[in-house]
N, C-alpha and C positions, 0 to 999 in steps of 0.2 A: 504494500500500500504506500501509495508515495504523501499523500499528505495526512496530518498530524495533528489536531487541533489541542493544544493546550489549553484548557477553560480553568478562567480564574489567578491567573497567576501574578503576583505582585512584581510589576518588570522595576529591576535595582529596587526592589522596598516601596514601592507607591501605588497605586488604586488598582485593585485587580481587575485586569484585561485578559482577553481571548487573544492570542498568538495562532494562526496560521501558519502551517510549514507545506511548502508545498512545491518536494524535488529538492532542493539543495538552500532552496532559500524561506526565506521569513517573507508571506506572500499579504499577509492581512494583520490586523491590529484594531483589535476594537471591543464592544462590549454584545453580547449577543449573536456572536457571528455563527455562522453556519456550521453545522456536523457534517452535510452530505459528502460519503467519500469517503469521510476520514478517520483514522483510530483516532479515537479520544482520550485525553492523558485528564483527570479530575486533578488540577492542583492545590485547589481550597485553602488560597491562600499560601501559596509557599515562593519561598524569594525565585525569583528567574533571574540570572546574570548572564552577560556574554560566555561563551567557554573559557575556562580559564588556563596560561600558558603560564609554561615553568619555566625560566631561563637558566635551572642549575638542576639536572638530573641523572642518577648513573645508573646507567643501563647495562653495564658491563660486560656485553655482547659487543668484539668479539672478547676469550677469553677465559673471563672469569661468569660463565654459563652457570654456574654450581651456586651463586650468588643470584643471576637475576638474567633474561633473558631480554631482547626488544619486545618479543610478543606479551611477556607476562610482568613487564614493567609497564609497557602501555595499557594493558588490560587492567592496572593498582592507576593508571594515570587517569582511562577513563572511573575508575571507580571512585577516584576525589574529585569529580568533575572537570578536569582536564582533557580540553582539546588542540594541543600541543605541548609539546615538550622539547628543549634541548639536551639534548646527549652529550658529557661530558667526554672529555678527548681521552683519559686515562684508563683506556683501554689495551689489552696486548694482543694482538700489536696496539703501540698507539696511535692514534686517529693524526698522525702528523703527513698524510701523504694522501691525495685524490683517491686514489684506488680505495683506502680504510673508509674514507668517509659518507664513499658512493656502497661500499658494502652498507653500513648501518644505514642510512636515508633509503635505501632498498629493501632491507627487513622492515622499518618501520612505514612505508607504503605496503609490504603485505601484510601487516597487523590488520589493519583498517580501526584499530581501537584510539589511536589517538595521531598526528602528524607529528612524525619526529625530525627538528632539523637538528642536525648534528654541527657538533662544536669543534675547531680544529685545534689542534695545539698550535702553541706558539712558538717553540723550539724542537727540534729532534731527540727524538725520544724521552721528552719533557727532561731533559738533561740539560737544559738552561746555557749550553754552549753555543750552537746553532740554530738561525732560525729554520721553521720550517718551510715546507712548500704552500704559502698562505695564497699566493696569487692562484697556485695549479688548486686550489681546494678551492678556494672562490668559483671561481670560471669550470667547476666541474659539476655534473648534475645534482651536486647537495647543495650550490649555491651556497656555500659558508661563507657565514658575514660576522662569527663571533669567533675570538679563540684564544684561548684559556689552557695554561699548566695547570689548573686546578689540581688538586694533592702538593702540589708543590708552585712556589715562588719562583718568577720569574724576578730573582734578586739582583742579576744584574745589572746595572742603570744603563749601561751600552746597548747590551741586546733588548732592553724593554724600548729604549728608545727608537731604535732602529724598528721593532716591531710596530708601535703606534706612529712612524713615519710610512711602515710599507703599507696599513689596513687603512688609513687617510686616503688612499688612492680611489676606494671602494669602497666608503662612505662604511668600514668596518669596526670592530672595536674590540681592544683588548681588555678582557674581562682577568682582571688579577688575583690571586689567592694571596691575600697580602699577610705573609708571615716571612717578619727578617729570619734565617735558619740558623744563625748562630747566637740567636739570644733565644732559642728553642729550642736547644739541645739538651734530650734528656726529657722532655716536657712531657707532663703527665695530665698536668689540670690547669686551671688560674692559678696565676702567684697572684696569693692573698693570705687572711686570715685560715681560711679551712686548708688550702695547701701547705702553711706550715704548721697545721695541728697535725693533720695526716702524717705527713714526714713525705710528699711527692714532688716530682719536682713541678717549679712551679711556670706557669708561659704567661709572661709578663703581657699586658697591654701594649706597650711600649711594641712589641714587636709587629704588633699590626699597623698601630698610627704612624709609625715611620716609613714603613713600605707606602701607605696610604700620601703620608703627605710629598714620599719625592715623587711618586708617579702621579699625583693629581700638577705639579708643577712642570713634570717633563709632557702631560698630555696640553697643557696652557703654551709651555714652550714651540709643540712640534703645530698646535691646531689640530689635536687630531682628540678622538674620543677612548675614554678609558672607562671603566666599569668595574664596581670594586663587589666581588662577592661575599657573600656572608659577614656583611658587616656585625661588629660583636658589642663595641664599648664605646661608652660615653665620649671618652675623648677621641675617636673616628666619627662619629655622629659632626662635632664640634670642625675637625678637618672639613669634612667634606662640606657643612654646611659654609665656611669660609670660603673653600673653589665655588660653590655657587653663587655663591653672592658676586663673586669675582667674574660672570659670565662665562666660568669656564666649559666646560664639556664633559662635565664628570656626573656620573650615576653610579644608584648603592642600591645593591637588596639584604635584605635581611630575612632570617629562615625561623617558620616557625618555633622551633625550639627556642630560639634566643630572643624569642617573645614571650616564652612564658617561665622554663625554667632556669634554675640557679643552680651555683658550683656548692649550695650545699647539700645538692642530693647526692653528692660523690663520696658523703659520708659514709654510705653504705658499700661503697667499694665495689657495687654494681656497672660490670662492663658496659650494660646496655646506656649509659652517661656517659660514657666516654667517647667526644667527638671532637673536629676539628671546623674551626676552633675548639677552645672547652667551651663549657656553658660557664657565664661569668657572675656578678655580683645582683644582687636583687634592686641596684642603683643603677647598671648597667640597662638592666631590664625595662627598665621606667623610662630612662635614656630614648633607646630603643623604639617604645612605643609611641613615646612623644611626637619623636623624628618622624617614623611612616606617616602621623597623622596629620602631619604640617608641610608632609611632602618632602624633607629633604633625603630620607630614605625614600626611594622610589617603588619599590616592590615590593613583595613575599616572594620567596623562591627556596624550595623544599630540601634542596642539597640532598634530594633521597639515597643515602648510601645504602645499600643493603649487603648483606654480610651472612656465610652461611653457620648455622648456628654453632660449629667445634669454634670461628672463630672470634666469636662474643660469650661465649659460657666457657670462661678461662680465668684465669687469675688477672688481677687487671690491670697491670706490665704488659701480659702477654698480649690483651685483646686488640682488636683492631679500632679504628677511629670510626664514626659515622651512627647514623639512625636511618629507617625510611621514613619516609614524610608525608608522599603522595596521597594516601588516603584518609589522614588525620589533618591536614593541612586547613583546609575551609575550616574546619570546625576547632579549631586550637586560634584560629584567626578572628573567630568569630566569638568565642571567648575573652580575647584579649582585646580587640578592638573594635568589638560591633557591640555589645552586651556590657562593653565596662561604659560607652558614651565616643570613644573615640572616633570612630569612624561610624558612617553608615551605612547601607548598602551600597549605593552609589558607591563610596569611596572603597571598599572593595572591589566593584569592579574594576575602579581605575589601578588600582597595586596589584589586582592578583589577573588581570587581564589588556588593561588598552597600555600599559606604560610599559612591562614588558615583551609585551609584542610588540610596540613601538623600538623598543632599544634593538632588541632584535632584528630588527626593520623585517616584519613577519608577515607576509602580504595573507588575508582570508583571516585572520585572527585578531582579536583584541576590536574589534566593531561592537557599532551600539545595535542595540537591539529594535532594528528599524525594519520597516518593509524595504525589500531590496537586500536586505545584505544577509551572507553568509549565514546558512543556520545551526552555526554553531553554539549550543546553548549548553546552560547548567540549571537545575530545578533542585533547589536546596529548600528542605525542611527546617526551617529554625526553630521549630518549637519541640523538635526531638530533643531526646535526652538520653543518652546510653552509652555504658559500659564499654571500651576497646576490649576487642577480643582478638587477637592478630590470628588466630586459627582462621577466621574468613577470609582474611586479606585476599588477593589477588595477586599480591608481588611473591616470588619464590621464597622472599627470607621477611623473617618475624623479629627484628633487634630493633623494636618502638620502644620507646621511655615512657610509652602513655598506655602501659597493658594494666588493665584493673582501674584505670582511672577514666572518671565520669567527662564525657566532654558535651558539648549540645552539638545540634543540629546531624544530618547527613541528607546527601544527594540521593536523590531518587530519579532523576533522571539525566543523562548525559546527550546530546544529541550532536554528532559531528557531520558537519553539513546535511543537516536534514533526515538522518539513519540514526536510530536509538542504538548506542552502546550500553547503554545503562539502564534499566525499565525495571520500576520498583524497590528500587537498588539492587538489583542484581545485572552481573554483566546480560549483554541480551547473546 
């Protein structure tokens, strides 16, 4: 059946309207509109947003399969309402060559669960020596327009800068994992208070905002655009809102986690908190919220790492760094900044869909929810209330921080151009 009637649905938070889908697009818009034809979706009342895009996800395809796959990460993307994703480059092989990138932009067109554009590295074998082949990754059918050593810093101030002079050509941007590596050696959690009770070592602030502040000044230097990931602390909030005040070119997401939780859940010595960044101070977190809601954080973006479980159920030295996100994501967001006054619907869509599909430069994605455009939509419950249980998940691996804890809201419906991925919240 090609078209779709959504009845009742509050578009971004405001008067419930009928939505028409009909083929690929959003065909009507109004109160009483017509059933003939169409399946009928009863929303009664539940937020509708544009689809929402992740600009930091790891898919770990090719590789590290045993962790997460394209098919069954898209399938955790459509199930938080996501109708795109970017694929982080930290794959093996790494995503540093046209050939890697058209394989994964390939697997995630046969998903059909969510659009995956993939993210290229920005050195050879994220080894921070040589750049990569950023033009042949551009100019190749994944059309890469973002790229990112994510896992690792592109620390040196040469090759960073020579990278945000080559993606200037093609209106590109280097999205940075800004951690200095030698003031993080060793690092286990925040240096703070609970990192020297524990006895762990500690990862100072300090080592984010100075990556932060020489590349927002070399991206002002070259004119070209930079993108700082998983922003953490108060004082990178402070940086980065200085480059904008300054007209620079600089953009920030921040990832649910570091919107809600704190380093003092690492009291418990529970791998499943152990991420990168760590999770930082409960001032940080406030930091944090402020920024997204005033806009100088510009996005949510889920940093979904997933991990199989021998490598988070270990002593926690041993474990690995990361959460998944994808399916907890809306509703950890809506918690922290829909429910506490910060934001409203509206302003969700604009951080978890039009601004980074804009950074992205991400054609078919991040639109308002208009007759005419793209029907890629999200049908969120907000007045749900329910337990995480990561045994439903979608994503191959279960190392959430949010198992046993109450969160609101979930998607009930996903729709990516016009075809339900999602239908009563189950994948369709």
């Amino acid at each position: 059946m090609s078209k779709t009637l959504i009845r009742g649905a509050k578009i971004l938070g405001g008067e419930p309207q009928d939505v028409l889908i009909d083929g690929e697009t959003v065909a009507e818009i109004g109160t009483g509109l017509s059933a003939d034809g169409a399946r009928v979706v009863e929303a009664d009342g539940q937020i509708l947003l544009p689809g929402l895009v992740d600009l930091h996800t790891h898919l770990r395809e090719p590789g590290r399969e045993d962790s997460e796959t394209v098919l069954t990460g898209t399938k955790a993307a459509a199930a938080g309402g996501f109708t795109a994703v970017h694929a982080m480059a930290n794959t093996f092989p790494v995503a540093d060559s046209a050939g890697v990138v058209e394989q994964v932009w390939r697997l995630g067109q046969e998903s059909g669960y969510c659009d995956v554009q993939p993210i290229g590295a920005v050195t050879v074998g994220l080894e921070g020596k040589k750049l990569a082949e950023l033009g042949a990754m551009h100019e190749s059918r994944a059309g890469v327009r973002v790229f990112s050593d994510d896992g690792k810093c592109v620390d040196d101030a040469v090759i960073m800068r020579r990278a945000l002079e080559y993606v200037k050509a093609f209106d590109g941007v280097v999205a940075q994992h800004a951690q200095e590596p030698r003031l993080t050696e060793g690092a286990q959690m925040n240096e703070g208070l609970v990192s020297a009770e524990l006895g762990l070592g500690g990862w100072p602030a300090v080592a984010e905002e100075s990556i932060i502040a020489r590349d927002v000044l070399l991206a002002a230097h070259v004119g070209s655009r930079v993108h700082i990931c998983h922003l953490s602390t108060a004082g990178s909030v402070e940086i980065v809102r200085w480059a904008k005040s300054k007209g620079w070119n600089v953009t920030a997401e921040v990832t649910p986690h570091h919107l809600l939780l704190t380093d003092e859940l690492v009291r418990s010595y529970n791998p499943v908190y152990k991420v990168n960044p760590p999770l930082r101070t409960e001032a940080d977190v406030l930091a944090l919220r402020e920024a997204l809601a005033d806009g100088t954080i510009d996005c949510v973006a889920t940093d979904h790492a997933p991990h199989p479980h021998e490598d988070k159920d270990c002593e926690w030295g041993a474990a690995a760094m990361g959460m998944v996100g994808l399916e907890t994501a809306l509703s950890v967001v809506q918690q922290t900044m829909v429910d506490s006054g910060l934001l409203d619907w509206a302003g969700v869509a604009d951080r978890m869909s039009f601004r980074p599909a804009h950074i992205g430069r991400l054609t078919g994605h991040g639109r308002p929810v208009s007759v005419g455009e793209p029907a890629n939509l999200t049908l969120h419950d907000s007045a749900y209330r329910g337990v995480v249980d990561p045994a439903g998940f979608a994503s191959r691996s279960r190392n959430t921080p949010y198992e046993g804890r109450e969160l609101p809201g979930r998607v009930t419906h996903t729709f990516l151009r016009g075809r339900a991925t999602v239908v009563d919240g189950k994948l369709a």
